[in-house]
N, C-alpha and C positions, 0 to 999 in steps of 0.2 A: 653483350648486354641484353637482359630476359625485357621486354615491353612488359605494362604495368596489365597486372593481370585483373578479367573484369569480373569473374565469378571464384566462387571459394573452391579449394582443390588443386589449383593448379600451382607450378613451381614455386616455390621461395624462395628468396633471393640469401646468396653469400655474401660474407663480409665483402668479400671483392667485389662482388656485383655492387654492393650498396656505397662503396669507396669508391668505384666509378661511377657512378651515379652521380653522388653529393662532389667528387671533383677532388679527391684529399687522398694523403697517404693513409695506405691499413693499419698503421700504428694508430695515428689519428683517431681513427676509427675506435680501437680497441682502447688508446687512452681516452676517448669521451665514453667507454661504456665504463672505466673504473672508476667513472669519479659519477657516473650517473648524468651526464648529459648526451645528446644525441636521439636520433629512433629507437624503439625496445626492440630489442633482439629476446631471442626465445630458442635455448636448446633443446637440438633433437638429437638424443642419445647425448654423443661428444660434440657434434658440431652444433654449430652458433649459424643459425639461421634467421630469415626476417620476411615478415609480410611486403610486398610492394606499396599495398595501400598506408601503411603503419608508416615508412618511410616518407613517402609522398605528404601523406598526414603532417607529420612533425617539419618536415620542408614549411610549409605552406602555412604550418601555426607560428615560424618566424617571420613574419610581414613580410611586405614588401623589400625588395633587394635596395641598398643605398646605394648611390651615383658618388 
């Protein structure tokens, strides 16, 4: 797993990276990008890549965690 990166340039993260991250399976994943929910992902060339901060972003604009 890549640490969240602090300045622009560096790595970006894979669907698998960001599925372990948020804790879910890659389908998961992929069914929240066809229906438009989840973090934005952004292709480079073929592959489906993603900001750390974009990620963390969209984490963090779902409130706090329920008990």
């Amino acid at each position: 797993m890549t640490t969240i990166p602090a300045t622009r340039g560096e790595r970006l993260w894979t669907a698998n990276d960001v599925a372990d991250y948020l804790g879910v399976p890659i389908k998961t994943l992929y069914r929240w990008r066809t229906v438009g929910y989840g973090p934005q992902g952004r292709r480079v060339g073929k592959h489906l890549r993603y900001r750390a901060t974009d990620v963390v972003a969209w984490v963090e604009a779902l409130g706090p965690a329920r008990s």
